[in-house]
N, CA and C of each residue as an Amber inpcrd file, in Angstrom:
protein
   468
  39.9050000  -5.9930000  66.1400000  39.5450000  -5.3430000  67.3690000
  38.1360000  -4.7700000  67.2050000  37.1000000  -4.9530000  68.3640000
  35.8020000  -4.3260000  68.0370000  35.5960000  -3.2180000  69.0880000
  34.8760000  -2.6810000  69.2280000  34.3200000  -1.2310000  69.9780000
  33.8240000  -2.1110000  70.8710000  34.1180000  -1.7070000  72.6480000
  32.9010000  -2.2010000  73.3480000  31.7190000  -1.7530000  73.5220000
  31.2120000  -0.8060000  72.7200000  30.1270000   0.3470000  72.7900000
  29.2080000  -0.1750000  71.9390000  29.7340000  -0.4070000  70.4360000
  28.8000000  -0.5630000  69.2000000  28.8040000  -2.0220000  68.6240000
  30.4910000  -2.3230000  68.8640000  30.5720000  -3.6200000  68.4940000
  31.2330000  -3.5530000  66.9960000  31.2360000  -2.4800000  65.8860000
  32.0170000  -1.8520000  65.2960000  33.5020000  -2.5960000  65.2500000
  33.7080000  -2.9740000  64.2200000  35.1110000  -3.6580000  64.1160000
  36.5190000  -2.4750000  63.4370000  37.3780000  -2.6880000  64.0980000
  38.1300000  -1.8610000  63.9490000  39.5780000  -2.2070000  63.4180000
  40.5810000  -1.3120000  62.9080000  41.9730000  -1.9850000  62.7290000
  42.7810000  -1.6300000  63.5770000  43.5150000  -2.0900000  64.6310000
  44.8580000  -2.9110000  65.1090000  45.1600000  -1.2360000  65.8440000
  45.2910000  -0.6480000  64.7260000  45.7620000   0.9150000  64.9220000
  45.2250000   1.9490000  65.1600000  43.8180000   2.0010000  65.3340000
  42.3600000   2.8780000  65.5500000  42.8760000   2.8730000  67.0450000
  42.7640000   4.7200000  67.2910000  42.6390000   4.5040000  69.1160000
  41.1950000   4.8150000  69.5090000  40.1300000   5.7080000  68.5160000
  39.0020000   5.5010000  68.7080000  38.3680000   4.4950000  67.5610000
  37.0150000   4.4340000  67.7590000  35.8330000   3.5650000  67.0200000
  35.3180000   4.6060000  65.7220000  35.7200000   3.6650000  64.8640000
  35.0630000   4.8550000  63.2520000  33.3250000   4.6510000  63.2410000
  32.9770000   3.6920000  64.4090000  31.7510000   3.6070000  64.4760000
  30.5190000   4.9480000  65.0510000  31.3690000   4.8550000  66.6890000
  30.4610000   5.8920000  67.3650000  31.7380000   6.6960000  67.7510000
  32.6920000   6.6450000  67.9800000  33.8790000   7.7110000  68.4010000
  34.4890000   7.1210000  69.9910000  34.1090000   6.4140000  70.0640000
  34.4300000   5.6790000  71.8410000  35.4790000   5.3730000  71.4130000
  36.6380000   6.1140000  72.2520000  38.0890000   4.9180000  73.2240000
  38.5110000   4.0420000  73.1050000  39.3720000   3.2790000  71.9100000
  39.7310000   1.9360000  72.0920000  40.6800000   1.7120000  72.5530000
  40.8090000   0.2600000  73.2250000  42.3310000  -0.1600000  74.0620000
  42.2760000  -1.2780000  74.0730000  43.4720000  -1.8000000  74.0370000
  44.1390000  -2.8060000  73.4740000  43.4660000  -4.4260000  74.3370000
  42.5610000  -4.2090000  75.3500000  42.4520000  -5.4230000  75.8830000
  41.0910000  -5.2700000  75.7940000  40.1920000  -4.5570000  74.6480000
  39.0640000  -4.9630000  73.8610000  38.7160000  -5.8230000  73.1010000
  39.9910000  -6.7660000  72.4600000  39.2830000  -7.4320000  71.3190000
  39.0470000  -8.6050000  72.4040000  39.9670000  -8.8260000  73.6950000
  39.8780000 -10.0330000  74.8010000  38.5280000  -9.7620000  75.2880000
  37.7180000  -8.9200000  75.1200000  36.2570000  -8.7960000  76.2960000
  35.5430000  -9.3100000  74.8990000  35.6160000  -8.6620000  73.6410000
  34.6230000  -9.0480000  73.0040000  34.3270000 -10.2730000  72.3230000
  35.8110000 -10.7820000  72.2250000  35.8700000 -12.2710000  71.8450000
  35.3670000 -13.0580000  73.2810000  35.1500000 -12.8010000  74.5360000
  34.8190000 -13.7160000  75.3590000  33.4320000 -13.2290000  75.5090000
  32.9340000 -12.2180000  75.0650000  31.2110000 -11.7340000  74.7540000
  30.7600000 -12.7590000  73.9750000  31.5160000 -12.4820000  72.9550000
  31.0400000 -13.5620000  71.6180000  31.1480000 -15.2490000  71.7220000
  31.7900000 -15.2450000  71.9900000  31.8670000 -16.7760000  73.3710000
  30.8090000 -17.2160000  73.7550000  30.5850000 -16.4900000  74.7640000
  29.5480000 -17.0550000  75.5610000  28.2560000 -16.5030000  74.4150000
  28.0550000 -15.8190000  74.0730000  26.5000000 -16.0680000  72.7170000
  26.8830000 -17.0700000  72.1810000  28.2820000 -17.4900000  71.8720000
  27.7570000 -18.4700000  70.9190000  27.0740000 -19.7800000  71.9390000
  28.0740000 -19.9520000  72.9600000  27.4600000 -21.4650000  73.7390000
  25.8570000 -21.1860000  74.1150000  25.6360000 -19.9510000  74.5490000
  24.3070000 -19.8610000  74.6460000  23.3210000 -20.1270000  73.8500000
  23.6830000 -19.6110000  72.2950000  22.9360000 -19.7350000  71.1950000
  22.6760000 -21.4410000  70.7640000  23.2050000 -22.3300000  71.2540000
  23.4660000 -23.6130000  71.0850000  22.5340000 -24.1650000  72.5280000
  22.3210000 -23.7610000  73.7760000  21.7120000 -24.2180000  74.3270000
  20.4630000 -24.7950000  74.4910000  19.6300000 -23.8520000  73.9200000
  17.9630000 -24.2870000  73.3580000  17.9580000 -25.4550000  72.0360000
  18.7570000 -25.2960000  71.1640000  18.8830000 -26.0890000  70.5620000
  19.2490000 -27.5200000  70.7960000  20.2140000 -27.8920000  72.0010000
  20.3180000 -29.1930000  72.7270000  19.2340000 -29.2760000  73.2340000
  18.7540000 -28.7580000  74.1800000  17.3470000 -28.9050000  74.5150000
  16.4660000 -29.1400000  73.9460000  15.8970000 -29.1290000  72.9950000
  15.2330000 -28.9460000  72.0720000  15.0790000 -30.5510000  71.2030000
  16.5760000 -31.0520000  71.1690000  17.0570000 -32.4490000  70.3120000
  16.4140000 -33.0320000  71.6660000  17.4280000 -32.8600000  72.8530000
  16.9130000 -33.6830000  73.8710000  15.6340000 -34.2280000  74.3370000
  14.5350000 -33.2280000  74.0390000  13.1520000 -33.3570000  73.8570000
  12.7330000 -34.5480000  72.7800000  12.9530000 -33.8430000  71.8380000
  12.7510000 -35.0280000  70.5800000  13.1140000 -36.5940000  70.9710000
  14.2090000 -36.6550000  71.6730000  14.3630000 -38.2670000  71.5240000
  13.9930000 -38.5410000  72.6630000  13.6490000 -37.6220000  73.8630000
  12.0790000 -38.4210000  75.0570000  11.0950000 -38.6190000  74.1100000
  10.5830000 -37.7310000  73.4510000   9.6810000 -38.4940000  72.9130000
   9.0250000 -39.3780000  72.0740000  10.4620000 -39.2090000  70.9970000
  10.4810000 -40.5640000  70.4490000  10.6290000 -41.7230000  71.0040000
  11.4270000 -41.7340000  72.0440000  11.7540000 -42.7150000  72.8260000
  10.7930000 -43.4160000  73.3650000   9.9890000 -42.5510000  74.2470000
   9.2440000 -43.1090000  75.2230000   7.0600000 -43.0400000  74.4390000
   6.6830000 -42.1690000  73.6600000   5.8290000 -42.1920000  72.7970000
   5.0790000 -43.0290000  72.5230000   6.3170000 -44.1780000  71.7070000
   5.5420000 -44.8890000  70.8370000   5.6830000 -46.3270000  71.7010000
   6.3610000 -46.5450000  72.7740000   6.0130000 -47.4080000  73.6300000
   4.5840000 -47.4470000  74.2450000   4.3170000 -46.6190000  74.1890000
   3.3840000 -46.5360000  75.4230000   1.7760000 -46.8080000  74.1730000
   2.3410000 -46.3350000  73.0760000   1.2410000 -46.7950000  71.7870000
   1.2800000 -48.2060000  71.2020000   2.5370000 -48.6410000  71.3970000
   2.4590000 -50.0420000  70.4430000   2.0330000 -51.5280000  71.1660000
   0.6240000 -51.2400000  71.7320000   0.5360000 -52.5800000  72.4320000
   0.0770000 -53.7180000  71.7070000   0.0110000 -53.2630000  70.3110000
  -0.3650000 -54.2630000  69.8520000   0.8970000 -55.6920000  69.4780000
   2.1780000 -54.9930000  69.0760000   3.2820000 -55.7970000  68.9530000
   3.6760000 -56.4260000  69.7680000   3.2230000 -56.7380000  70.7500000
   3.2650000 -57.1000000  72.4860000   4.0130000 -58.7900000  72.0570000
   5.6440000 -59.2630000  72.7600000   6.0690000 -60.3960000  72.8670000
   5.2790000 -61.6730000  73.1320000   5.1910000 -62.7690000  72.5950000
   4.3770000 -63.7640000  73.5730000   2.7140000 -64.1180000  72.5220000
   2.5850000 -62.4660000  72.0160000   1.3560000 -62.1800000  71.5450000
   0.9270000 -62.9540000  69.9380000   1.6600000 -63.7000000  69.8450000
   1.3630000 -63.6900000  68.2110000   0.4800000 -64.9370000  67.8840000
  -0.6370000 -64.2840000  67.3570000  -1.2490000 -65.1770000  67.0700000
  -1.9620000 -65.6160000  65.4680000  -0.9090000 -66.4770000  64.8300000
  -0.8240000 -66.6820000  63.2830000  -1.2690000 -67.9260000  63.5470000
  -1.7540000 -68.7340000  62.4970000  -2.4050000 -70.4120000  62.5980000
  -1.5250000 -71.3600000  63.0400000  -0.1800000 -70.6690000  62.9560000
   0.9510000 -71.8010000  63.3290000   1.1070000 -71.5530000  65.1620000
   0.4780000 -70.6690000  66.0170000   0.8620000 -70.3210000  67.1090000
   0.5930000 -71.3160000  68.2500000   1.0210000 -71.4600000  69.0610000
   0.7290000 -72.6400000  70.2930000  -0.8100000 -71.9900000  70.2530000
  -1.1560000 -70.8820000  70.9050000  -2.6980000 -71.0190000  71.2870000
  -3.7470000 -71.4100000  70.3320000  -3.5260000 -70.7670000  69.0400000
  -4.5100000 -71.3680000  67.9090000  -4.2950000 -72.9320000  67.7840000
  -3.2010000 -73.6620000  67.7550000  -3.1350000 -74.9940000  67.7390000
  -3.6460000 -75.5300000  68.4970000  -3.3780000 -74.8410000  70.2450000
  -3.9170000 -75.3690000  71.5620000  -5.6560000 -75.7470000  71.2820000
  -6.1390000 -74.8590000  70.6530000  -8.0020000 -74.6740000  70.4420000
  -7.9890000 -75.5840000  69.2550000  -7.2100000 -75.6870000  68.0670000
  -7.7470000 -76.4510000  66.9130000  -7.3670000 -78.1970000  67.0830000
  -6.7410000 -78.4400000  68.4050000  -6.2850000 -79.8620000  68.8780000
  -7.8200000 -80.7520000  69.4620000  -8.9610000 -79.7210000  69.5950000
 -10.1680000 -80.3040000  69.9690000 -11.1640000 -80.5540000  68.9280000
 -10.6920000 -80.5370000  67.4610000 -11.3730000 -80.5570000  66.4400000
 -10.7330000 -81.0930000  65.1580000 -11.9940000 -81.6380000  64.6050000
 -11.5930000 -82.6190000  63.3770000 -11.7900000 -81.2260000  62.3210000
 -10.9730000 -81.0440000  60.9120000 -10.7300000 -80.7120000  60.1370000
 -12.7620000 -80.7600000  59.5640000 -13.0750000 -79.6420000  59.4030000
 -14.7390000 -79.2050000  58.8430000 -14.9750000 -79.0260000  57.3810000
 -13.8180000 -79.4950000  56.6420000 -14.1190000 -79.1880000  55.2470000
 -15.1220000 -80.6240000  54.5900000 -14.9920000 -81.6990000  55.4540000
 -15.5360000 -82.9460000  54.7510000 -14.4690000 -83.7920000  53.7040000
 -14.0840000 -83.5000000  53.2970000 -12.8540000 -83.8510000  52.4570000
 -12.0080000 -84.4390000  52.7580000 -11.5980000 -84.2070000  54.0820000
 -10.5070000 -85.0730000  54.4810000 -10.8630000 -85.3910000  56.3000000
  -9.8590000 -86.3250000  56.5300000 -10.2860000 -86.9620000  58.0380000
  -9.1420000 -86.7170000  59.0840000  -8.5250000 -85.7330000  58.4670000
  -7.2480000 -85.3160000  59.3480000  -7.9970000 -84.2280000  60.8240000
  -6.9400000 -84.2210000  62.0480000  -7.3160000 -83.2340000  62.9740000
  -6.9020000 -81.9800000  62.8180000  -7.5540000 -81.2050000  63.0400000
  -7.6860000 -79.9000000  62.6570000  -6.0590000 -79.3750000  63.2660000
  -5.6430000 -79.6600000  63.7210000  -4.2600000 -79.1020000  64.2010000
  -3.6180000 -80.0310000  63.3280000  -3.5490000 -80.7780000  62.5030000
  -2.2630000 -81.1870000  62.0330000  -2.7540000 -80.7990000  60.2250000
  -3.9730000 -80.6480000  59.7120000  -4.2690000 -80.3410000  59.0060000
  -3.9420000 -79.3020000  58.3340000  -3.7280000 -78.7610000  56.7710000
  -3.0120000 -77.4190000  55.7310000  -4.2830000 -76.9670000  55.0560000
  -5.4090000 -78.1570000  54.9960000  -6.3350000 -78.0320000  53.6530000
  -6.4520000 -76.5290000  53.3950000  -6.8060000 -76.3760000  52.0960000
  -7.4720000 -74.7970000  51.8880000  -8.6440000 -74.7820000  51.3630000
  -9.5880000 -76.4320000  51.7940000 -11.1010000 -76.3820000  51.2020000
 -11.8850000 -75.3290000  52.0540000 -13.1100000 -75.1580000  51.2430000
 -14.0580000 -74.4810000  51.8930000 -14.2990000 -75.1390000  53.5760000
 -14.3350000 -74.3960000  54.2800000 -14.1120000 -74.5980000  55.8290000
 -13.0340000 -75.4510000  55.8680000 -11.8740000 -75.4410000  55.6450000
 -11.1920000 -76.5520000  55.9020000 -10.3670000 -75.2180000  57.0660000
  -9.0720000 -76.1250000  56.9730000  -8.5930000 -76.1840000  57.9620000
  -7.6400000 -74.7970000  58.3460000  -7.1290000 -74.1080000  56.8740000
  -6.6740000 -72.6410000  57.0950000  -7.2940000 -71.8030000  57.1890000
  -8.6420000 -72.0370000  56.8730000  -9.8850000 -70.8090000  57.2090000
 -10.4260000 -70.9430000  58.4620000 -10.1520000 -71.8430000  59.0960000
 -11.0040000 -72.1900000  60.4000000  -9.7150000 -71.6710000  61.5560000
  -8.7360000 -72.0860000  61.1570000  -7.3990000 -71.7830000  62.1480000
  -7.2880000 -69.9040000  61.8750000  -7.6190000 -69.4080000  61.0750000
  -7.5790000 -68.1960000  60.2990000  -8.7400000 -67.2330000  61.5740000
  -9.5750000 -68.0830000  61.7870000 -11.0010000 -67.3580000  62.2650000
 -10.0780000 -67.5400000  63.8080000  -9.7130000 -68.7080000  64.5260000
  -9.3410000 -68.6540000  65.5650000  -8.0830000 -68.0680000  65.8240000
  -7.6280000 -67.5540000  64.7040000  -6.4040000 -66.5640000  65.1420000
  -6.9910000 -64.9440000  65.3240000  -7.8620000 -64.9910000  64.7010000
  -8.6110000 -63.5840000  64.1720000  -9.2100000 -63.0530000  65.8300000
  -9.9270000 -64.4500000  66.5800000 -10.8570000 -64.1220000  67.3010000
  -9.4900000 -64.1910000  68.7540000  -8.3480000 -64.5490000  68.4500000
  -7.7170000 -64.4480000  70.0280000  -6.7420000 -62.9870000  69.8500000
  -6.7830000 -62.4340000  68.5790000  -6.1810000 -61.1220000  68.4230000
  -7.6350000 -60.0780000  68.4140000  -8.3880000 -60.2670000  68.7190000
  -9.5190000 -59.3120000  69.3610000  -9.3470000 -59.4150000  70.8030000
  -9.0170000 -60.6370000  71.2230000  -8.7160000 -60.3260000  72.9650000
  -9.5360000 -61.6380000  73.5070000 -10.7350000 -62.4500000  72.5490000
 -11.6100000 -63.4330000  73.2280000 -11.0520000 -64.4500000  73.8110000
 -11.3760000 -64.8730000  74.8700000 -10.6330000 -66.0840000  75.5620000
 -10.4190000 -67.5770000  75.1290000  -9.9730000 -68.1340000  75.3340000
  -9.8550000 -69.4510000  74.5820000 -11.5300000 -70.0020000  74.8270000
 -11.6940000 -70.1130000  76.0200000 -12.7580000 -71.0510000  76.2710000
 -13.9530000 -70.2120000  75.0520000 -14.3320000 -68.8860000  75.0010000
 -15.1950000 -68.5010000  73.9630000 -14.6390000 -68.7100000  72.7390000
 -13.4560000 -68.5640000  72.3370000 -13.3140000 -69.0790000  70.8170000
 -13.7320000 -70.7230000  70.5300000 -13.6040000 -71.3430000  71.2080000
 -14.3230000 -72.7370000  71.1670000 -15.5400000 -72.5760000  71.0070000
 -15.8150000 -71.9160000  71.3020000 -17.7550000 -71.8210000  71.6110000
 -18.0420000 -71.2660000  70.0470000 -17.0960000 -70.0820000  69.9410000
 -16.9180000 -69.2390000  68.4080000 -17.3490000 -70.2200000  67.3910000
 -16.3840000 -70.7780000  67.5710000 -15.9740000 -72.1170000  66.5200000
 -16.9950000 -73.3530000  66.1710000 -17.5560000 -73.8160000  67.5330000
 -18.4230000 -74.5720000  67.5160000 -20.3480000 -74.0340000  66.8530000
 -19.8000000 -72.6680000  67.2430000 -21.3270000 -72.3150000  66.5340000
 -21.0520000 -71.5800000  65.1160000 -20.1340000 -71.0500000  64.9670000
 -19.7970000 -71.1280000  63.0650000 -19.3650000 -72.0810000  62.3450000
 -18.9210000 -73.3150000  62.8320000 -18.8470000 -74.3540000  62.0560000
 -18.8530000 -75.7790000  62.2630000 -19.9670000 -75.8890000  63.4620000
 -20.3730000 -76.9050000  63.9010000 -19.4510000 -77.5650000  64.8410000
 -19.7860000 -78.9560000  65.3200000 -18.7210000 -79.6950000  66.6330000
 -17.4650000 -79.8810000  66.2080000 -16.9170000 -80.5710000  64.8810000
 -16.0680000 -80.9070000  64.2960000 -15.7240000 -82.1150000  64.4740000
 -16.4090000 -82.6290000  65.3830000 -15.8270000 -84.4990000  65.5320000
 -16.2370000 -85.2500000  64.8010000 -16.2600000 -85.9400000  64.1070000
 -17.1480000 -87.3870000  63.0720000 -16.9130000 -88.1100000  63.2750000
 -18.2250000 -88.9620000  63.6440000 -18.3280000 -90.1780000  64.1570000
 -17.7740000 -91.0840000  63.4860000 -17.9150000 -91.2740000  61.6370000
 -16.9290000 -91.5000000  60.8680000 -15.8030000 -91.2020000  60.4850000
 -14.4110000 -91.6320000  59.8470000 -13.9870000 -90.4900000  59.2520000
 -14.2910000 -90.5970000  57.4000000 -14.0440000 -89.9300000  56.9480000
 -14.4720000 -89.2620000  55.7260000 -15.0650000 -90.4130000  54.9650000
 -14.0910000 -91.3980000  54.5890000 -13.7040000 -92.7850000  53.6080000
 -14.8180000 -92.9420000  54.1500000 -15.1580000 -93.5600000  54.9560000
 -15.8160000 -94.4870000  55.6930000 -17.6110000 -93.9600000  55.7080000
 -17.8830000 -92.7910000  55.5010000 -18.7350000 -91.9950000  54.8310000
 -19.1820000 -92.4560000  53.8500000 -18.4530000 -92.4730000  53.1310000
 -18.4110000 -92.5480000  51.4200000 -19.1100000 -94.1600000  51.2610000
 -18.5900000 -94.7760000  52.1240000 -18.8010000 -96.4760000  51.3180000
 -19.9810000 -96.4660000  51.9830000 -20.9070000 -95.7190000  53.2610000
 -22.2330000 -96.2740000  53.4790000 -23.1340000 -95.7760000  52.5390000
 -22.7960000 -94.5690000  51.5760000 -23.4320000 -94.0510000  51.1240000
 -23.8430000 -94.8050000  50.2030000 -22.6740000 -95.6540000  49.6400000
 -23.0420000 -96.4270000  48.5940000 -22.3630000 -96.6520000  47.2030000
């Protein structure tokens, strides 16, 4: 049983409070247990609130930051658009006479460094038609009038 005055807890058999001297009666410990009640749900309220906050903004945050992971977007040497641009070009390493889209080489300018640059330049944002242009002025037209072999034997 507690005091409704001090709050002072009392025994069963106290008719006053050994706290402050106030009056006790028997349908005190029912007010203070439903006092204590409601602090507690209260004391818990800010705290839901509080979580609830946290997961708006986890939630919604890092959407609005991650545009780079964007669906559709991927552009690795194996991707339709880098293939789409390396389907207009012969393989630039000299070495071999394959087309640059069906080509693996890893010679100097060959064919994973060149697909490498045109993945590089469509994850900056440049349009296809300028990565061609990219391409054509860092590593020349790419077509040969020969192919490679066929090089070799005029040379001699």
């Amino acid at each position: 049983m507690f005091c409704p005055k001090c709050g002072q807890k009392s025994t069963r058999k106290s008719k006053y409070c050994t706290g402050c001297g106030a009056g006790l009666s028997r349908n005190t410990r029912k007010v203070r247990t439903k006092a204590a009640r409601h602090n507690k749900s209260f004391s818990w309220f800010p705290l839901i609130l509080v979580c609830l906050a946290l997961i708006v903004i986890v939630v919604v945050y890092p959407g609005k930051n991650n545009k780079r992971s964007q669906p559709g977007k991927d552009h690795s040497i194996r991707s339709f658009a880098v293939l789409e641009i390396a389907e207009g070009f012969d393989c630039f390493c000299g070495e071999c006479d394959h087309q640059l889209k069906e080509c693996e080489c890893g010679h100097k300018n060959g064919a994973k460094e060149v697909k490498n640059f045109i993945a590089q330049k469509l994850k900056e944002g440049h349009h296809k038609p300028h990565v061609v242009d990219m391409v054509k002025e860092k590593y020349g037209s790419g077509k040969l009038i020969f192919p490679a072999d066929s090089v070799k034997l005029f040379k001699g």
